[in-house]
C-alpha angles and dihedrals in degrees: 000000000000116000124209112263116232118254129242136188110233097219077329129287091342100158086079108013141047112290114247095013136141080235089047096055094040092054085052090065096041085062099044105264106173080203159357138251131190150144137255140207137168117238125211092288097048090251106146110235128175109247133123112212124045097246136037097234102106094040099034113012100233117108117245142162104210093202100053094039112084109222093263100057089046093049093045086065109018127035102248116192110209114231077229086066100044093048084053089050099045084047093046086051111038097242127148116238127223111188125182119185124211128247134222098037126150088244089053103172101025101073086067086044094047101041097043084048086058099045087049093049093050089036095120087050088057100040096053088042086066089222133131132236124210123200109207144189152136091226117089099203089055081037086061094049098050084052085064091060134085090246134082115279114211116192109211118206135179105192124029096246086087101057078079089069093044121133104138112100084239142050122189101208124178115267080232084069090038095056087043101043100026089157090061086073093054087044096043085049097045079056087063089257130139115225117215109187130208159241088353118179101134122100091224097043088057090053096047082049094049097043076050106060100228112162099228144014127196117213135173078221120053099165089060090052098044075055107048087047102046 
């Protein structure tokens, strides 16, 4: 018997919104989006802020280096969304939050460090909320501190050499190696792991995910995808 996978926002609806965006995020729930992912970075100043590559150039066209911008500076020419915002959004709205943080950054370390301090210090909130948090990365190392904290720790891989390496309860894998290895999902749950897929936007990659049990899919469109899995 198949369940249905969970839905997340990749930076939230971003087939049709901003990426990383208050709209973004809100569009997700409009379509049905279970929860949100997103990634996070430090500026200049080590404020935690919810953007995927380490400058602006290819969202916003002006050309600038997050880690070297204080907040200020980023938000008086770009719209930034604080990871701080999006985690009182996801609680407010009872929506599960997928973070990945991004390696190799200048702070190393301190991502992890930063972002854990600000999910302890909400933890109540989260608690009460009833949603789950999900502490993401490519990076093993990041991975293996993730894996210290009260939170889940998924392990985000992109070739299956480093399933080798793999301790966290959950690995995030790309649906290109899903479609080609369909019988790695049966094996990692048959290791007692929980499979999240991305990035899923195709009608008949929803419905392999869904024949092969994995917990969560993220999706640049989650309303396709509340469709496909009715």
């Amino acid at each position: 018997m198949s369940i249905i996978p969970l839905i997340y926002a990749h930076r939230g609806a971003s087939s049709t919104e901003t990426e990383h965006t208050k709209v973004a995020y809100q569009t997700a729930i409009n379509q049905g989006a279970d929860g949100f992912e997103c990634d996070v970075r430090l500026t200049k100043d080590q404020k935690i802020i919810c953007y995927h590559d380490a400058n602006t150039k290819r969202v916003h066209d002006i050309d600038l280096k997050i880690s070297s911008t204080t907040f200020e500076e980023l938000n008086s020419k770009i719209s930034v969304l604080p990871l701080a915002d999006l985690l009182d959004f996801a609680i407010s709205n009872k929506k599960n939050l997928a973070i990945e943080t991004k390696h190799p950054n200048r702070f190393g370390s301190l991502i992890e460090r930063k972002v854990n301090q600000l999910l302890i210090q909400r933890s109540g909130d989260i608690k009460r909320s009833g949603i789950e948090i999900n502490l993401m990365s490519f990076s093993w190392f990041a991975t293996n501190r993730n894996m210290k904290t009260q939170f889940s720790s998924v392990y985000l891989v992109k070739n299956l050499r480093q399933l080798r390496l793999l301790t966290a309860g959950t690995v995030g894998i790309s649906i290109d190696i899903v479609r080609k290895n369909p019988t790695l999902i049966l094996k990692l749950h048959s290791n007692g792991k929980r499979v999240f897929v991305w990035t899923v936007n195709e009608i008949a990659d929803y419905e392999l995910c869904r024949e092969l049990n994995v917990s969560a899919i993220i999706t640049d469109n989650p309303a396709r995808a509340r469709s496909a899995l009715r």
